[in-house]
Each structure stands twice: as C-alpha cells, then as structure tokens.
N, C-alpha and C positions, 0 to 999 in steps of 0.2 A: 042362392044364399049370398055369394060375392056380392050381387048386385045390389041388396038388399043394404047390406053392411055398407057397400060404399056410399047407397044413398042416406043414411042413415049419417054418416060423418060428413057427408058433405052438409046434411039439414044441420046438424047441429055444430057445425062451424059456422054457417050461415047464421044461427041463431044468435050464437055467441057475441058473435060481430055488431050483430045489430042492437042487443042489450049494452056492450061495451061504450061504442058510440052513441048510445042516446042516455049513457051515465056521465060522459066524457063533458068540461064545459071549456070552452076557447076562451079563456080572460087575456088580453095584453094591454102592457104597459106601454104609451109613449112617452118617452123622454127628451126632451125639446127643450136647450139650452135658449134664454130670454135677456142676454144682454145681463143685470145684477140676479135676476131670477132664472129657475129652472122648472118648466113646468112639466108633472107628471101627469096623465091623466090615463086613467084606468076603464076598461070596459070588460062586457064577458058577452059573446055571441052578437056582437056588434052592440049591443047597446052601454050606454054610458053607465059605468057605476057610479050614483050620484049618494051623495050623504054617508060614502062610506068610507070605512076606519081606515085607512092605510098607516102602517108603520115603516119608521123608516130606520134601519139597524147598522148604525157605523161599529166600528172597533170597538169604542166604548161607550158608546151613546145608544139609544134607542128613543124614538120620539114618533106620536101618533096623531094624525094630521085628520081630518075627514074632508072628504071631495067635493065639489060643490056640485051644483045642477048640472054639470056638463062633466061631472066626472072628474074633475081636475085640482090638483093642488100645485101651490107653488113656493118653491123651496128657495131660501136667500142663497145666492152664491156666495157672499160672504162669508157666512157661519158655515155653510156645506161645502166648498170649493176645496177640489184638488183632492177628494177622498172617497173610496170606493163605502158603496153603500148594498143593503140588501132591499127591497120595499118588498113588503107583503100584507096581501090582502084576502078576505076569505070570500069564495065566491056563493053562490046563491046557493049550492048544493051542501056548504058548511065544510070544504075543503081548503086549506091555506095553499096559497098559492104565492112563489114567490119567484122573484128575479133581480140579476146584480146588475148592479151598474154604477159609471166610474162619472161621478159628477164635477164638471171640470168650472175653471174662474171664467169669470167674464175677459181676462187678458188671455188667459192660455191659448195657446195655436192649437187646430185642432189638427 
C-alpha cells in the first residue's frame, strides 16, 4: 500500500510540473539605452513580440507604444530620462506581464 501511495504522489507531482510549465510563458524585456533614445523590445519564448501594445507607466503618466516587426519600440530620453518607469505587456496566453525599470539621459553616467 506505501508503495502504491508513493507512486501515486510522485505521478501526480510529475504531472503537476508538467501542466504548470507548459502554462508558463518566458516574455522579456530588453532595455538598451541609444544615445537621445531608449530602446525596448519585448519577446515571449524567444520570439519577437511584433505589433504589440506595450504601455509604458510613470508616476503619473501612462502611455502605450506598439512594437514594431522586431518587437521593438523606442522611447525619447528626453521626455522619459532620469525616471523609473513600469512597461507592461500581455503575452499570447492573455496574461499581463510586467517589469520596472529606471530609464536614464543620454548624459547620465551609468
């Protein structure tokens, strides 16, 4: 009966795992400062997310950009410099996904 039981928890931990991870999606953001621009560009399981909405959420702004073919948008340092930002996007599964980040001037030392 032990043996039973334990295989039993092992299967359906096994299970578990494997329905979690194939619900699970890998989106990230790079953020790569470009001299007056900052460029974001967004993927999920290595491919580029192209054409889609990204917003982008300061203190008290909020503004939504869309990516281009390569996934990418790019943000003025001017108007965005020197101010911590949220970007969020939703990924193919219809889940928001987001991450901070501190977008700095074109003089700033890094």
């Amino acid at each position: 009966m032990k043996k039973i039981l334990i295989s039993m928890i092992a299967l359906t931990a096994a299970a578990s795992s494997f329905a979690y991870a194939a619900g699970t999606n890998d989106v990230n953001f790079q953020v790569m400062p470009m001299g007056q621009f900052t460029s974001v560009t967004v993927s999920e399981n290595g491919q580029a997310l192209a054409n889609t909405p990204i917003t982008v959420k300061g203190k008290t702004t909020s503004e939504v950009y869309t990516t281009n073919a390569d996934g990418t948008v790019y943000l003025s340092n001017v108007t965005h410099a020197n101010k911590q930002y949220t970007l969020q996007v939703t990924d193919k599964a219809g889940q928001s996904v987001n991450q901070n980040t501190f977008i700095r001037s074109s003089s700033s030392n890094t």
